[in-house]
C-alpha positions, 0 to 999 in steps of 0.5 A: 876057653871057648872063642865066645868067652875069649871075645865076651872076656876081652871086650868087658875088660876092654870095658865095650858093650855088644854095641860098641863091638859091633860098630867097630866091626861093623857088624850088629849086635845080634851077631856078636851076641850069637858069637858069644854065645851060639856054640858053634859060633860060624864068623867069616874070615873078615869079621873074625879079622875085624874082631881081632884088630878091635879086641887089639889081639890075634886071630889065632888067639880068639880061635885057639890054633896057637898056644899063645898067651893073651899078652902074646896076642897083644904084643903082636896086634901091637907089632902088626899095627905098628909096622904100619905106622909112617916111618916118622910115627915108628921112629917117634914111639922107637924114642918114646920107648927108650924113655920108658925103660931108663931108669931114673938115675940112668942119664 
């Protein structure tokens, strides 16, 4: 899958418009809409790292340099941004994880 399809696929089912993208790039709507669809789309290192954390995937997922899976992008977006998070934060969704994965008779 092209880079412009991977971003146009990710910000529809993320349920943005070319808008929305933009503002939280903080590009316009004419340059994500070129990066969607000009083939060869030319983003700085900047607006590519922007996109990623918006799109809540990786770099190396929208350029295709891994073999990496959409979940796998995910999951480390998600990791990146959790590993940011306050000490107090991680511990809280730490717990909030264990709830989540007991099972309903498990006490």
């Amino acid at each position: 899958m092209s880079f412009g399809k991977k971003i146009k696929d990710l910000r529809t089912s993320a349920g943005m418009t070319l808008d929305q993208l933009a503002q939280a790039t903080g590009s316009s709507k004419s340059y994500i809409w070129e990066l969607e669809n000009k083939n060869p789309p030319r983003p700085s290192a900047e607006k590519l790292s922007a996109i990623a954390t918006a799109l809540g995937v990786t770099v190396d997922y929208l350029l295709g340099t891994d073999d990496q899976t959409l979940e796998a992008a995910e999951d480390k977006a998600f990791f990146r941004h959790y590993s940011s998070l306050p000490e107090p934060t991680r511990r809280t969704i730490r717990e909030m994880a264990d709830l989540l994965s007991k099972k309903p008779d498990d006490k």
